[in-house]
PDB file of N, CA, C and O in Angstrom:
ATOM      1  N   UNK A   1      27.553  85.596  47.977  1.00  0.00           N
ATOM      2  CA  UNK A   1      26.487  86.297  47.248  1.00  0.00           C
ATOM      3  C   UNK A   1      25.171  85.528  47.345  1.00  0.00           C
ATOM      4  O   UNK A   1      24.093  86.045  47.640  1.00  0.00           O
ATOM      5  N   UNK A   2      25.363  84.284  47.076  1.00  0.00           N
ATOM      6  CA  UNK A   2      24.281  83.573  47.411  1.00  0.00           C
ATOM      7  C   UNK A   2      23.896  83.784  48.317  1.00  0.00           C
ATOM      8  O   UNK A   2      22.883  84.482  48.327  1.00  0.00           O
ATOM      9  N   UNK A   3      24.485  83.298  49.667  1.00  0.00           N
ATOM     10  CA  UNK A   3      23.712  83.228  50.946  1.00  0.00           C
ATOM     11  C   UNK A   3      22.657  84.621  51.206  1.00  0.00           C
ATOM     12  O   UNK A   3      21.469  84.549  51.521  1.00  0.00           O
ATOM     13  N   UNK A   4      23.502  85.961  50.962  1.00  0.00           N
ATOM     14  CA  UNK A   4      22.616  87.116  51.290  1.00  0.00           C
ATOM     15  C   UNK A   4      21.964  87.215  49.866  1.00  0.00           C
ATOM     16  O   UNK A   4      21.870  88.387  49.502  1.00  0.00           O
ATOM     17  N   UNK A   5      21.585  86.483  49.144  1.00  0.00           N
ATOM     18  CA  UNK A   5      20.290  86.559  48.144  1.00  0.00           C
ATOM     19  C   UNK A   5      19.127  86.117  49.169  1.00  0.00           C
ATOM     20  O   UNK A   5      18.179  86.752  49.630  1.00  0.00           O
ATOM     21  N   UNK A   6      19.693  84.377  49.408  1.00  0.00           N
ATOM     22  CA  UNK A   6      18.514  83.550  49.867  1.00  0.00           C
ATOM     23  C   UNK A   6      18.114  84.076  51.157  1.00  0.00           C
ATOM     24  O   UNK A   6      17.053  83.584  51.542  1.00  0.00           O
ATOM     25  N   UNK A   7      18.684  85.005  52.022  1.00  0.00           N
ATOM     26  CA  UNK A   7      18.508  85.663  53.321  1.00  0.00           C
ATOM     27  C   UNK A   7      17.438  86.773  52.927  1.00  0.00           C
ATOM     28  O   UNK A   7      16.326  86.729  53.455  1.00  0.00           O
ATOM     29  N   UNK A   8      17.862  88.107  51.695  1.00  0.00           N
ATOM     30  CA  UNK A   8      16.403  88.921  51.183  1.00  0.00           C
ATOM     31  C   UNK A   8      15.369  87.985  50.901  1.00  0.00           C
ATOM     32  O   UNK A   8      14.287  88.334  51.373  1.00  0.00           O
ATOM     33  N   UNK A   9      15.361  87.189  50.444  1.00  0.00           N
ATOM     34  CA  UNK A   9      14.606  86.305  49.725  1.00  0.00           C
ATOM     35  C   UNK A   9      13.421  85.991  51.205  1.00  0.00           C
ATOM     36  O   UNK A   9      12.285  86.377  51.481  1.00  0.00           O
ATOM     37  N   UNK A  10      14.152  85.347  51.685  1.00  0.00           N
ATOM     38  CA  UNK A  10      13.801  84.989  53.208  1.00  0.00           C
ATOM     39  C   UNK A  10      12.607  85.650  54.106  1.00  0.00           C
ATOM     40  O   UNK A  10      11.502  85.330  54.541  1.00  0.00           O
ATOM     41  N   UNK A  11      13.755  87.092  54.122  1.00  0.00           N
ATOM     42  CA  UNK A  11      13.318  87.987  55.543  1.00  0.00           C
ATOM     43  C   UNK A  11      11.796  88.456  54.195  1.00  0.00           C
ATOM     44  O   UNK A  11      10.704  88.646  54.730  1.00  0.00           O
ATOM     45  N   UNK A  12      11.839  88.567  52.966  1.00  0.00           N
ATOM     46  CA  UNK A  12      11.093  89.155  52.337  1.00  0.00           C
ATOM     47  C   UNK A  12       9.648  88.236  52.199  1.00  0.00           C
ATOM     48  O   UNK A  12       8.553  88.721  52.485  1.00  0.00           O
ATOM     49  N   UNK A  13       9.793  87.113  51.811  1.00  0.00           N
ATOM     50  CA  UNK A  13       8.529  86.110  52.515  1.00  0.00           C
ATOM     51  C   UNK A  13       8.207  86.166  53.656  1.00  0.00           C
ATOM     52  O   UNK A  13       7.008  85.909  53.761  1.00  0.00           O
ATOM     53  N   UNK A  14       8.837  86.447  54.905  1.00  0.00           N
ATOM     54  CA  UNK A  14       8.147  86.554  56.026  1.00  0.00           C
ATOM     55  C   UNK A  14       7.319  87.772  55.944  1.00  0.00           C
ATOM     56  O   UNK A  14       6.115  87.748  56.201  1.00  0.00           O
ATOM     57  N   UNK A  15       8.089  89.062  55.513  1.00  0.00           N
ATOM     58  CA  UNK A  15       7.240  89.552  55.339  1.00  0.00           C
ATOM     59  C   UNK A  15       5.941  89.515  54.599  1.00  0.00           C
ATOM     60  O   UNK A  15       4.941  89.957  55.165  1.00  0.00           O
ATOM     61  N   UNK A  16       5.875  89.120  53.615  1.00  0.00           N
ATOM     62  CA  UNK A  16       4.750  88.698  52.717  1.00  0.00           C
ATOM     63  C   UNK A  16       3.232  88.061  53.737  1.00  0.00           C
ATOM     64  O   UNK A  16       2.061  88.389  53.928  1.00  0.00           O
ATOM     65  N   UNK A  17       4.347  86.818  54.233  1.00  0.00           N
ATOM     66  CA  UNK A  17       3.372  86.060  54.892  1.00  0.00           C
ATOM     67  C   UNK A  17       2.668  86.461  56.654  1.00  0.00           C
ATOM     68  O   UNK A  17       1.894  85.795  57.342  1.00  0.00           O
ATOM     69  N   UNK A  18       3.269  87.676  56.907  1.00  0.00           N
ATOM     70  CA  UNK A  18       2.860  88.296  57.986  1.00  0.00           C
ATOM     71  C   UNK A  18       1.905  89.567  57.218  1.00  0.00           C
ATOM     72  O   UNK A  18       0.828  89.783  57.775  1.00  0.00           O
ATOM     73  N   UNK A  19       2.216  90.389  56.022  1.00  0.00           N
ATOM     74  CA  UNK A  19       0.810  91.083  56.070  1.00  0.00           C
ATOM     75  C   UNK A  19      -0.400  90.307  55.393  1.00  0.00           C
ATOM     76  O   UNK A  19      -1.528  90.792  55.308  1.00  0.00           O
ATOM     77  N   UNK A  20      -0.159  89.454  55.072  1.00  0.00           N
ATOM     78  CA  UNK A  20      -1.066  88.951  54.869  1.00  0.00           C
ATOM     79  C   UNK A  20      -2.200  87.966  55.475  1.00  0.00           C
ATOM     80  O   UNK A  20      -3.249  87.541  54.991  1.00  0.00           O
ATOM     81  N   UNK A  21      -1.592  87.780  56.684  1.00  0.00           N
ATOM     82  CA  UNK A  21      -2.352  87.290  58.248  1.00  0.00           C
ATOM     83  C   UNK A  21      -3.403  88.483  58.557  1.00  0.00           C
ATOM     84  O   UNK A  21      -4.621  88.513  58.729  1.00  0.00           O
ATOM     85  N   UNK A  22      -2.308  89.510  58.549  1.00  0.00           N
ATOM     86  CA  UNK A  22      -2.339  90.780  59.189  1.00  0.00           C
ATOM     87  C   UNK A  22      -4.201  91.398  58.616  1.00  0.00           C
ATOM     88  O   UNK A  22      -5.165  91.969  59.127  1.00  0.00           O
ATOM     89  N   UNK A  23      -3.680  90.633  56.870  1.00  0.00           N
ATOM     90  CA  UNK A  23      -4.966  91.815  55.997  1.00  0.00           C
ATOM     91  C   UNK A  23      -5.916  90.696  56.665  1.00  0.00           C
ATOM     92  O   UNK A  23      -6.854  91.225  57.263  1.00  0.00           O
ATOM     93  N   UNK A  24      -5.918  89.242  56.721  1.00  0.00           N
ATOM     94  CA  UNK A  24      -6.737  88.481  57.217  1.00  0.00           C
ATOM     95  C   UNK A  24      -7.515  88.646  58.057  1.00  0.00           C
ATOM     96  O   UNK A  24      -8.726  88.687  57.843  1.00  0.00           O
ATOM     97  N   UNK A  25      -6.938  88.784  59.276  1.00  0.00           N
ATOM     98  CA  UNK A  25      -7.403  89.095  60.382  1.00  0.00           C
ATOM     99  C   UNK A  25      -8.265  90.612  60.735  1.00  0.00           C
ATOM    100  O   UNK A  25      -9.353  90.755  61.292  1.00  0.00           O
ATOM    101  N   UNK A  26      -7.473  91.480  60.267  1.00  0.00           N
ATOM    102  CA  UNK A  26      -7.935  92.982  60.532  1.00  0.00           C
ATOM    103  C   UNK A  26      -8.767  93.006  59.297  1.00  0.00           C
ATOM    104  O   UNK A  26      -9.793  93.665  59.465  1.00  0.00           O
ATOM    105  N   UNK A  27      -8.667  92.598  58.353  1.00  0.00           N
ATOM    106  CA  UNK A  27      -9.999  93.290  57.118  1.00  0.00           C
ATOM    107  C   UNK A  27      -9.101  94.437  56.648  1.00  0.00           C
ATOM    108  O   UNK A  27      -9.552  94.978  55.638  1.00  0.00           O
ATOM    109  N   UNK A  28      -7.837  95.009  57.146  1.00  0.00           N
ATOM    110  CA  UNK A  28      -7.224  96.181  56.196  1.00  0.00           C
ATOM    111  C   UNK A  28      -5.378  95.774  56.386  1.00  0.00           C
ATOM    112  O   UNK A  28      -4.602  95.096  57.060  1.00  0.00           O
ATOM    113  N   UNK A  29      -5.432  96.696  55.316  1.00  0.00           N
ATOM    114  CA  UNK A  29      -4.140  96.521  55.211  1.00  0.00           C
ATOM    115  C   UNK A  29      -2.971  97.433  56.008  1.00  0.00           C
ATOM    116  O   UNK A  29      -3.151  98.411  56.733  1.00  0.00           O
ATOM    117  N   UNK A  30      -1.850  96.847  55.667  1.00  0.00           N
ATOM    118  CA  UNK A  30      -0.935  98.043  56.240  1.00  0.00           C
ATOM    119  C   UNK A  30      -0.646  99.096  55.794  1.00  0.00           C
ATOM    120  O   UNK A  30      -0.544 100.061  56.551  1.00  0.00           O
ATOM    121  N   UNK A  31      -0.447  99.207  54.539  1.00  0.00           N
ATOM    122  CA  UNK A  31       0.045  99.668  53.727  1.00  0.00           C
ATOM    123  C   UNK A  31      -0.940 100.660  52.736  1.00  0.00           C
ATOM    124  O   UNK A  31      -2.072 100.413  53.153  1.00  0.00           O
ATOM    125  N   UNK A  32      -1.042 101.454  51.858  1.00  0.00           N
ATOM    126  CA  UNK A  32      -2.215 101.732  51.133  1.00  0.00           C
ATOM    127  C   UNK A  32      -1.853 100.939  49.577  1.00  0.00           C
ATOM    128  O   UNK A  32      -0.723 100.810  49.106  1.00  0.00           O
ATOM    129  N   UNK A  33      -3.289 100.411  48.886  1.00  0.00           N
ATOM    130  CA  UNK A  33      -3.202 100.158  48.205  1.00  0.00           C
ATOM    131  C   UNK A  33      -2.753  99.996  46.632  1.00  0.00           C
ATOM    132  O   UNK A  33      -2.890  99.216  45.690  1.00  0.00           O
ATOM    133  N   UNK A  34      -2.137 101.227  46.962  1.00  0.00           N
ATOM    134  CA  UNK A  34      -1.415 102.014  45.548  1.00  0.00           C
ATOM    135  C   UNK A  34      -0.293 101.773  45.471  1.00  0.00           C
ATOM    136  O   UNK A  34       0.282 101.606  44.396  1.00  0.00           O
ATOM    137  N   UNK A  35       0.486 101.676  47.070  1.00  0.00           N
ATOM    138  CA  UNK A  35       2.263 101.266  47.518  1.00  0.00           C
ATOM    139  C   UNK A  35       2.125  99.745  46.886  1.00  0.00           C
ATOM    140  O   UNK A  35       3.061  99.259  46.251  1.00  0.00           O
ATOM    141  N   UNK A  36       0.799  98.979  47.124  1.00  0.00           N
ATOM    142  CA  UNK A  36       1.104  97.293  47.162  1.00  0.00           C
ATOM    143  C   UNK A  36       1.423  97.539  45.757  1.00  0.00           C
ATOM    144  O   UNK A  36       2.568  97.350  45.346  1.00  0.00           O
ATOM    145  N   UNK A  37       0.184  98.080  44.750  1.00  0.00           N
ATOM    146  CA  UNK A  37       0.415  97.444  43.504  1.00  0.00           C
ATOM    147  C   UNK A  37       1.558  98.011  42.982  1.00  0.00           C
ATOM    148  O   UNK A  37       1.932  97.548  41.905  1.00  0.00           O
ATOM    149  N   UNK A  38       2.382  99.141  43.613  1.00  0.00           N
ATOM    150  CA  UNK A  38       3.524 100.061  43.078  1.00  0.00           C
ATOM    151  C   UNK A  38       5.243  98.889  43.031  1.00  0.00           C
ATOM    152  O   UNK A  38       6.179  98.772  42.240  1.00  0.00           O
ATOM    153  N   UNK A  39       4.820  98.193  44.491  1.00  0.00           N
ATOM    154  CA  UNK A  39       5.580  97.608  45.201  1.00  0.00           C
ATOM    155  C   UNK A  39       5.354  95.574  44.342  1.00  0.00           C
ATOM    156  O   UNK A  39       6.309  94.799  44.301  1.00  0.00           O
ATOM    157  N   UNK A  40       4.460  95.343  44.006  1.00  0.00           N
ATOM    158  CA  UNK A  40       4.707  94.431  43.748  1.00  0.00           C
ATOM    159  C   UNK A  40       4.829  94.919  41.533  1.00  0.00           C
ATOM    160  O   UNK A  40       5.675  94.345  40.848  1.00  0.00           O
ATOM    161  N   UNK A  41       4.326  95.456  41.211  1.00  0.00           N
ATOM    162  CA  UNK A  41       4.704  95.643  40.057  1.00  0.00           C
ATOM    163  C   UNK A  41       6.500  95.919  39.627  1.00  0.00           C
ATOM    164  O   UNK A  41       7.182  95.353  38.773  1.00  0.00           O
ATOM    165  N   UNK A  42       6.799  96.822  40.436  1.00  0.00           N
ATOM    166  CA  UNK A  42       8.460  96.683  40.460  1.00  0.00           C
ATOM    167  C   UNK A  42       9.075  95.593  40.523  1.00  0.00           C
ATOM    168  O   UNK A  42      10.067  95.332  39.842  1.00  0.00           O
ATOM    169  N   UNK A  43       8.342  94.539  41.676  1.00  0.00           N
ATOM    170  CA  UNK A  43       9.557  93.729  42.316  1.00  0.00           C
ATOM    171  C   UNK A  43       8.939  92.881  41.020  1.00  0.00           C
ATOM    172  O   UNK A  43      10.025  92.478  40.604  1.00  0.00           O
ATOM    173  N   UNK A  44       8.079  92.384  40.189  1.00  0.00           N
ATOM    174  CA  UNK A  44       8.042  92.101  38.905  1.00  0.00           C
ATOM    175  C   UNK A  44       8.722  91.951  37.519  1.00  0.00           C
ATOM    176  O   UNK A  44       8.767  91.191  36.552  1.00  0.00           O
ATOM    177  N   UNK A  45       9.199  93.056  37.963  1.00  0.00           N
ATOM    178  CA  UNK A  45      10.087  93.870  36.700  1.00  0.00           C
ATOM    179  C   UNK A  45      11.948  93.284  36.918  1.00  0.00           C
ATOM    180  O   UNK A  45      12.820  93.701  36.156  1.00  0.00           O
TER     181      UNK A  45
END
């Protein structure tokens, strides 16, 4: 159980840390802004 926690955990920071190059670089995002705050307010909760 552990291991496939720390594996979401994982693949889910990479993601993090790739759109956020992403918003860096390009000036926009991937995503629209309503999914981010939808998407990080959940994973909050």
């Amino acid at each position: 159980y552990m291991v496939a926690a720390n594996a979401i955990v994982g693949v889910y920071s990479f993601f993090e840390m790739g759109a956020a190059l992403w918003e860096m670089l390009n000036g926009s995002t991937i995503v629209p802004e309503t999914i981010q705050l939808w998407f990080d307010f959940t994973h909050d909760q």
